[in-house]
C-alpha positions as CSV (number, residue, x, y, z in Angstrom):
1,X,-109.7,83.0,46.0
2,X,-113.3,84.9,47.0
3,X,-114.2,88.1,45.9
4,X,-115.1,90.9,48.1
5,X,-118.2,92.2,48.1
6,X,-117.8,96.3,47.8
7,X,-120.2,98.8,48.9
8,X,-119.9,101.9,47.0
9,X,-121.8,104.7,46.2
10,X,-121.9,107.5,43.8
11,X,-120.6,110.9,45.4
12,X,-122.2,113.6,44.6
13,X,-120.8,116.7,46.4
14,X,-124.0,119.1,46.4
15,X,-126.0,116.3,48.2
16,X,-125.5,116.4,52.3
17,X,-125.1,113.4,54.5
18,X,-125.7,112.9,58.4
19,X,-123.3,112.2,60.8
20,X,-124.2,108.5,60.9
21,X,-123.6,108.1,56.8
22,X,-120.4,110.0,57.1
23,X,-118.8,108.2,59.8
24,X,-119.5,104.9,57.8
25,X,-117.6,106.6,54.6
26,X,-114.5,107.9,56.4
27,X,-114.0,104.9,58.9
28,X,-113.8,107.5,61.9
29,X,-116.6,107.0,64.8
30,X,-119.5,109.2,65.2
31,X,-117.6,110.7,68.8
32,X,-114.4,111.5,66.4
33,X,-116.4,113.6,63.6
34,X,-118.0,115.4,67.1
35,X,-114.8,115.9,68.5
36,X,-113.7,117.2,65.2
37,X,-116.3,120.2,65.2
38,X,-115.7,121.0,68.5
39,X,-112.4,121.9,67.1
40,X,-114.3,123.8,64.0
41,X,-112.1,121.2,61.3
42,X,-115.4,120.0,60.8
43,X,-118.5,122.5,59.9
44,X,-122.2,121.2,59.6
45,X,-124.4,122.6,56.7
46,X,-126.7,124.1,59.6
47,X,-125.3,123.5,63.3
48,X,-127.8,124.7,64.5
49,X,-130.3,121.5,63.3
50,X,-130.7,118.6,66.1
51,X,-129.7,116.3,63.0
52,X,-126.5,117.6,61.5
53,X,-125.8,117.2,58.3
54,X,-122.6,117.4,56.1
55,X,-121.4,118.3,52.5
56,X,-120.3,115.4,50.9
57,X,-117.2,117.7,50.1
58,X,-116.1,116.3,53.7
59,X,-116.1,112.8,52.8
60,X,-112.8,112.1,50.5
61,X,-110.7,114.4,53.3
62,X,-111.7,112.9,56.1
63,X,-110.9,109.8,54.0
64,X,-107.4,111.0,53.8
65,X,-107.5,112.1,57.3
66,X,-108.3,108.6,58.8
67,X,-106.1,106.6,57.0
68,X,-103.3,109.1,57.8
69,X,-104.4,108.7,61.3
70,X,-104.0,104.9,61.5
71,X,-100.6,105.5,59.5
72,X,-99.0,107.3,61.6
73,X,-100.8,107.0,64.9
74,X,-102.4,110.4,65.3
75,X,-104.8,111.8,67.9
76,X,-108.2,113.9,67.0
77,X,-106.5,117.4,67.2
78,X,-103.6,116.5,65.1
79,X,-106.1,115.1,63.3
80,X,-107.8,118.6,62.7
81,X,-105.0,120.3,62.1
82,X,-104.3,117.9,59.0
83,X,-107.8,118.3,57.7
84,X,-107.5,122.8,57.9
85,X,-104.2,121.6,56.0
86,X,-106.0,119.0,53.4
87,X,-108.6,121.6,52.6
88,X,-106.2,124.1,51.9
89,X,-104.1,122.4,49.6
90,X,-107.4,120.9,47.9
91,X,-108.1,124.9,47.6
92,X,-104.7,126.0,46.1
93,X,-105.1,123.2,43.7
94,X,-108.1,123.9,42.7
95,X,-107.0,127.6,41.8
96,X,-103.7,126.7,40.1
97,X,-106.1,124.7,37.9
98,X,-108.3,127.1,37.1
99,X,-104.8,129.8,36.5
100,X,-103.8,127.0,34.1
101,X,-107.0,126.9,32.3
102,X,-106.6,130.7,31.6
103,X,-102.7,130.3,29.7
104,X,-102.9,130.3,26.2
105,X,-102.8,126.5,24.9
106,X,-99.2,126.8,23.2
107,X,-97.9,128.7,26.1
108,X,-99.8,125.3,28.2
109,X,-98.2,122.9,26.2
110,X,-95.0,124.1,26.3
111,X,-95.1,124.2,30.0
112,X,-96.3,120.3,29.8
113,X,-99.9,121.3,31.2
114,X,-102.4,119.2,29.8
């Protein structure tokens, strides 16, 4: 048995990455992630820059997006469409959360929130 060797590094979502790094983090090709701002699922920090640069915030959906994409055989606009989707449940999450952390704590633990 041999051990893979696994590159990895520590995500920090205020930081921005180019268009080169983030290709290599989601597994989609430099053309796709273009392809994917044409269709505005994918916003640079400043478009208007010769280098564009990313949040990190993009990585882990675009993740999500490219394995879905190999999955279930998916083309760059459908592609886009899942992402706009991704975000927005990441979004509703995020606020249900943050409702949550606003119930009283017996009311939260007898509703099973943690």
């Amino acid at each position: 048995m041999t051990q893979e060797q696994v590159e990895w590094r520590w995500l920090d979502t205020r930081e921005t990455i180019t268009l080169a790094e983030l290709s290599d983090c989601c597994g989609m090709s430099e053309a796709e992630l273009d392809e994917l701002v044409d269709y505005c699922a994918l916003v640079p920090v400043a478009p208007s820059n010769q280098q564009r640069a990313f949040s990190a915030n993009w990585v882990v959906p675009l993740r999500t997006a490219s394995k879905m994409r190999a999955d279930f055989d998916l083309d760059i606009f459908t592609v886009a469409i899942l992402l706009g989707n991704l975000n927005r449940i990441e979004e509703l999450e995020r606020q249900v959360r943050s409702l949550q952390a606003l119930l009283p704590p017996d009311l939260r633990s007898s509703m099973g929130i943690q």
